[in-house]
C-alpha positions in Angstrom: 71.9 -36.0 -4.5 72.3 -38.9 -2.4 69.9 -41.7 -1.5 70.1 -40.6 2.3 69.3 -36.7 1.1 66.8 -38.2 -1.0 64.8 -40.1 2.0 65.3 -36.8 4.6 63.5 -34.5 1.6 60.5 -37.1 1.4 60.0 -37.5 4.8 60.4 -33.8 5.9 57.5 -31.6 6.6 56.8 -29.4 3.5 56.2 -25.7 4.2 52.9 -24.7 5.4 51.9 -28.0 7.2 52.0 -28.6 10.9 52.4 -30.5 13.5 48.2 -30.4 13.8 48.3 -32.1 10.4 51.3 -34.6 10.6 48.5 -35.8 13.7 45.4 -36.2 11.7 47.1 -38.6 9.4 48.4 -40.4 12.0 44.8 -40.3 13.7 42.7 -40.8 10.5 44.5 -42.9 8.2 46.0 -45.7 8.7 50.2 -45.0 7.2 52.7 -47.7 5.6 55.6 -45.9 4.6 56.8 -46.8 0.9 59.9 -47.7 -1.0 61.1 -44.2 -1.6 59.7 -42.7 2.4 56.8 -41.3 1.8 53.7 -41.2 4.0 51.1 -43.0 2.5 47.4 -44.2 3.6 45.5 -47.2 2.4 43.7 -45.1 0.7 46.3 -43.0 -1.1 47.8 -39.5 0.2 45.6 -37.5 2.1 45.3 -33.8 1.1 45.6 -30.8 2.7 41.6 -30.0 2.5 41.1 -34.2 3.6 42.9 -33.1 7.1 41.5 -30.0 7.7 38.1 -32.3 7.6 39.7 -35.1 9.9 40.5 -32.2 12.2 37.4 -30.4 12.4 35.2 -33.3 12.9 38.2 -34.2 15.8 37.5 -31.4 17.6 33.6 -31.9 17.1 33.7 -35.3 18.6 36.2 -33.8 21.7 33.5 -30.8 22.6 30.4 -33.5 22.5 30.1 -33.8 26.0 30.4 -30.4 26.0 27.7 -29.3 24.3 25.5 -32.0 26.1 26.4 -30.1 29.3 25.3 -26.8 28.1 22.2 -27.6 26.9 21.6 -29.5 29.9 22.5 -25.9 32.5 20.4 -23.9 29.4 16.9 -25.8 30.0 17.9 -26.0 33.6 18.3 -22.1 33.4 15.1 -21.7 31.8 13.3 -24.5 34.0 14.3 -22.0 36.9 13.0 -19.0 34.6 9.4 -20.5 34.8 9.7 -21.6 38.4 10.2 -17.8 39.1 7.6 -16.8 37.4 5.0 -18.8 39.1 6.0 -17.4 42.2 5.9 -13.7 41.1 2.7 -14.2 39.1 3.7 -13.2 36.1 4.0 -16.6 33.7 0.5 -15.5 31.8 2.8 -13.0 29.8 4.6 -15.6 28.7 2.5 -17.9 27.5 1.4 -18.2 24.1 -1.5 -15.6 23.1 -4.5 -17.1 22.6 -7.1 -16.6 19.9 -10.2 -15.0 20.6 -12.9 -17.4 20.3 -14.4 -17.8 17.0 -17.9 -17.2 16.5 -19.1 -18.3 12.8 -21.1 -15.5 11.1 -24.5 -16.4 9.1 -24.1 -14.0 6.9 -23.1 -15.0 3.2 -20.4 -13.5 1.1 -20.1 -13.9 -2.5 -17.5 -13.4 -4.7 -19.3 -13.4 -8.4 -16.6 -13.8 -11.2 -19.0 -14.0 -14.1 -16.7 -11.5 -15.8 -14.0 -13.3 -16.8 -13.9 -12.5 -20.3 -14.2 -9.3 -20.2 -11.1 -8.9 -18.3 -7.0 -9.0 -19.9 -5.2 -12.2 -18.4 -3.2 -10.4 -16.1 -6.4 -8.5 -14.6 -7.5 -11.9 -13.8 -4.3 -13.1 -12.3 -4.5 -10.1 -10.0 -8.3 -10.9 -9.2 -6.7 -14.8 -7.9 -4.3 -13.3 -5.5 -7.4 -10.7 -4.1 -9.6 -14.0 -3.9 -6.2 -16.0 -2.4 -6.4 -13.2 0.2 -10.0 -13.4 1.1 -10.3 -17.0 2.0 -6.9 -16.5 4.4 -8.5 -13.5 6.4 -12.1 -15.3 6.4 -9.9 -18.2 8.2 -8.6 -16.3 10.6 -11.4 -14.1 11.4 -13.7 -14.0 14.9 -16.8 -14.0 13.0 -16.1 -15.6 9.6 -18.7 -15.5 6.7 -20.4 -18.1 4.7 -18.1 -17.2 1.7 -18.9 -18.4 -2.0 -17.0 -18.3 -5.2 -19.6 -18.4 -8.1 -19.0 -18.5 -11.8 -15.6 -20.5 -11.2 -14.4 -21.4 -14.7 -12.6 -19.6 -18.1 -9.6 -18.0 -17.3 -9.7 -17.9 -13.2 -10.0 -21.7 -12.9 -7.3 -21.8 -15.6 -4.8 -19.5 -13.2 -5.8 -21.5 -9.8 -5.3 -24.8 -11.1 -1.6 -24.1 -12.5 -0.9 -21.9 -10.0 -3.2 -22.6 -7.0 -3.8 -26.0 -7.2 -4.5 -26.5 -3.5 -7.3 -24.1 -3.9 -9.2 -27.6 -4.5 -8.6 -28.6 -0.9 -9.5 -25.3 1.0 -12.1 -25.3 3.7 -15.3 -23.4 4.7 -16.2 -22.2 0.8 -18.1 -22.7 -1.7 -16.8 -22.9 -5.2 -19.4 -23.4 -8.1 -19.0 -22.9 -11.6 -22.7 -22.1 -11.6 -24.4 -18.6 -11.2 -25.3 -17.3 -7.2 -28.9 -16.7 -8.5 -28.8 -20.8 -8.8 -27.5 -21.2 -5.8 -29.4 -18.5 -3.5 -32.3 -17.0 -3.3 -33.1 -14.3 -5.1 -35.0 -12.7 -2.2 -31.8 -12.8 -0.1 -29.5 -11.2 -2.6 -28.0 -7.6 -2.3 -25.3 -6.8 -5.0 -22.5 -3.9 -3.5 -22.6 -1.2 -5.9 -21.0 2.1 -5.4 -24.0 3.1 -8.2 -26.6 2.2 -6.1 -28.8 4.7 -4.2 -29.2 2.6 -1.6 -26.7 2.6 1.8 -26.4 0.4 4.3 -26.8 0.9 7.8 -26.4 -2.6 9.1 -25.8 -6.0 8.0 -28.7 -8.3 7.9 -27.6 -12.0 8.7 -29.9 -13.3 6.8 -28.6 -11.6 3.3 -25.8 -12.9 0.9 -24.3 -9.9 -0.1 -22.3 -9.9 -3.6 -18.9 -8.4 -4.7 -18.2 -8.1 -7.9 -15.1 -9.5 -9.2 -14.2 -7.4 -11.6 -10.5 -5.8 -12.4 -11.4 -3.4 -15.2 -9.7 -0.1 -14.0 -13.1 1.6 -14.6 -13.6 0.5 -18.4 -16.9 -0.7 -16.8 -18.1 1.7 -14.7 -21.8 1.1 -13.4 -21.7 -2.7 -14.7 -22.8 -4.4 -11.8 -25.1 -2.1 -10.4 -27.0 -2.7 -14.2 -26.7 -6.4 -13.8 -28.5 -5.9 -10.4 -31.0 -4.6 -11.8 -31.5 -6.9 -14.6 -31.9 -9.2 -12.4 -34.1 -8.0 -10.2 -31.9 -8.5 -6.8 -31.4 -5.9 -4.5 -28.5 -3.6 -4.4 -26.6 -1.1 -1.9 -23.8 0.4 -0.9 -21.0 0.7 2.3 -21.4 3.6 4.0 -17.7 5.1 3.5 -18.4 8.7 2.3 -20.7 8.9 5.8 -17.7 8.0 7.6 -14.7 8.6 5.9 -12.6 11.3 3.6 -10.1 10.1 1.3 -8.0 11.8 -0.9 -6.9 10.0 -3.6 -10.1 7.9 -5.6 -12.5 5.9 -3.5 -11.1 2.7 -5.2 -10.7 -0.3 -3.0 -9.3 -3.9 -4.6 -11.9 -6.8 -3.7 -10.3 -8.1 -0.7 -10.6 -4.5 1.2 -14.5 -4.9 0.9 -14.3 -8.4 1.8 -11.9 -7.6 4.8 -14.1 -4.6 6.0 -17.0 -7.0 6.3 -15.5 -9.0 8.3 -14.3 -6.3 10.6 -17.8 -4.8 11.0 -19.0 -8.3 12.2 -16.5 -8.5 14.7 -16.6 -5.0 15.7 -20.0 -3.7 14.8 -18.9 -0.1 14.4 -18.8 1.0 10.2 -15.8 4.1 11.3 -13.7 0.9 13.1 -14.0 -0.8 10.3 -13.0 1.2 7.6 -10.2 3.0 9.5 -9.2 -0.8 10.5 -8.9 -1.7 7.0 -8.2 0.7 4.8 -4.2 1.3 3.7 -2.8 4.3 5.6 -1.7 5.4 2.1 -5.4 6.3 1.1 -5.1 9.4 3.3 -8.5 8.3 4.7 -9.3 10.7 7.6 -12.7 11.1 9.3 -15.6 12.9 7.8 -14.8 17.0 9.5 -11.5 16.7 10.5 -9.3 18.7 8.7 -6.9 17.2 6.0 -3.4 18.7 5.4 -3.2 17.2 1.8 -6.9 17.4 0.7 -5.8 19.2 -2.5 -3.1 16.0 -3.6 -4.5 14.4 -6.9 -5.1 10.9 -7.3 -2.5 8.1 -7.7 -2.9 5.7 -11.2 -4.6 2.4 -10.2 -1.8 0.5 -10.6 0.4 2.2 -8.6 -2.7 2.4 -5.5 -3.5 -1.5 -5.7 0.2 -2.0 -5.9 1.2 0.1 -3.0 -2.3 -1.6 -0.9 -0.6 -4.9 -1.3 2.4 -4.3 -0.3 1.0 -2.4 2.6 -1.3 -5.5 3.4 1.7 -7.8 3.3 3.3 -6.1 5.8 0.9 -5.7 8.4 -0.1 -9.1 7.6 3.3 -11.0 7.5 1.4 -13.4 4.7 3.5 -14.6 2.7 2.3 -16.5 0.8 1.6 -16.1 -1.9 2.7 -12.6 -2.8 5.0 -11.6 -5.7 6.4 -8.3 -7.4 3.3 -8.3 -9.2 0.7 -5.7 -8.7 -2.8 -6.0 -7.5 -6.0 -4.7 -9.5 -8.4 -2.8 -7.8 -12.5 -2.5 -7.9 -14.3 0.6 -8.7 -15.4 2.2 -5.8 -15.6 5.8 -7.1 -18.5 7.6 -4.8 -19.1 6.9 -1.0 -18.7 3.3 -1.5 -16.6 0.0 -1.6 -17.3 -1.9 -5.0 -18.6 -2.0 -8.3 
């Protein structure tokens, strides 16, 4: 081959490129051609992927202005939009909802997790994400509740600070490692017991009412109603079996009791507030009307409290903090909430 042939094979277009790229290195590289005809930039030979950069970010920098002059017709579109609007009347239903105004409750809820140890590790992770739960709907709520977290320590503190560690910087609580009858008075205590003869009618204000934060899946049945009594505070129950028929167990995870509190105080009707609450899973109908599946057998725990939060997450778009994991449940067995 001759030295003419030679230069014509360097300096012809290879197969595949085009006249779009033969452009970009002229346009992004500055080309010297070499002893033996070859294209090459200052900064060595440009490849194929180098010019398919060059020519996107050409074609970026041509369709600028552009872009400018779209975004300016889309917000003078939308200007327009609102101007219409003002005229017709209707602008309020675009505007942003607003929150219903927020009218702190007196009444005290309290969260008493003096059983840590007699609960498995992963019952007490369970009881976290229940108390994670809580303080979120207690924030957003129309009447929110003096809430308290007493006997924070063992293995609950343990979870929250590795897991949880802005629990330390969360508003409106009260954590304590110590015991609520050292914190409240005894006369203003009533402890939420599905064993307890008592049932409440209304809320007193002036009360702190406890839940009992225990995940045991009924290994302790009737354990907080006998610490109520032990110590001498008083003790009740929610009025569910007067309102409501549910198929599977009366079991409801610590966050449903805390959440149907809170919609009592906004709503002041028990029915609203259990039907408001409670997952639609339950089968929970009201007391005389007829139920299609009143003969279905109960669910296992695991698979209810799993099902609940999943249900909850849902409804309640929160996201935070939620995981495959499943969430433990309170005995409730009888016409009531909690243990």
């Amino acid at each position: 081959m001759s030295f003419e042939e030679e230069d014509n094979k360097n300096t012809t277009p290879q197969s595949g490129d085009d006249g779009a790229s033969k452009e970009l290195c002229v346009a992004g590289v500055q080309e010297t051609r070499g002893h033996n005809g070859t294209l090459e930039g200052q900064t060595g030979t440009m490849s194929k992927k180098q010019m398919k950069r060059l020519m996107r970010n050409k074609q970026w920098e041509e369709e600028r202005e552009l872009r400018k002059q779209k975004r300016k017709e889309k917000k003078q579109k939308r200007k327009l939009e609102r101007q219409c609007q003002a005229e017709t009347g209707t602008e309020g239903a675009f505007k942003k909802r607003i929150r219903k105004e927020v009218v702190p409750s007196q009444t005290r809820l309290v969260i008493d997790c003096s059983f840590d140890s007699l609960m498995a590790f992963k019952d007490v992770k369970k009881l976290h994400r229940q108390i994670q739960r809580c303080y979120a709907e207690n924030r957003r709520a129309v009447r929110p509740v003096q809430f308290y977290l007493t006997s924070h320590s063992g293995q609950l503190k343990q979870i929250m600070d590795e897991n949880d560690k802005g629990w330390v910087n969360w508003k409106d609580i009260h954590v304590s490692p110590e015991h609520y009858v050292t914190i409240l008075k005894k006369e203003d205590l009533v402890y939420l017991t599905s064993d307890s003869p008592n049932t409440l009618s209304e809320l007193d204000e002036t009360k702190a009412y406890v839940i009992g934060g225990l995940v045991d899946h009924n290994h302790h049945k009737g354990l907080t109603f006998q610490r109520a009594q032990e110590l001498g505070i008083g003790h009740a129950q929610l009025p569910l079996g007067t309102f409501v028929k549910m198929n599977s167990r009366k079991v409801l995870a610590v966050n449903h009791v805390f959440e149907i509190i809170l919609a009592y105080l906004e709503k002041r009707d028990w029915k609203e507030a259990f039907f408001t609450i409670l997952p639609p899973r339950k089968g929970a109908v009201p007391i005389g009307q007829s139920d299609t599946k009143e003969g279905q057998t109960g669910i296992d725990e695991e698979q209810e409290s799993a099902r609940d939060l999943e249900e909850e997450e849902t409804k309640r778009q929160h996201a935070d903090s939620e995981d495959e994991s499943r969430e433990g449940n309170v005995d409730c067995s009888g016409p009531a909430s909690h243990t």
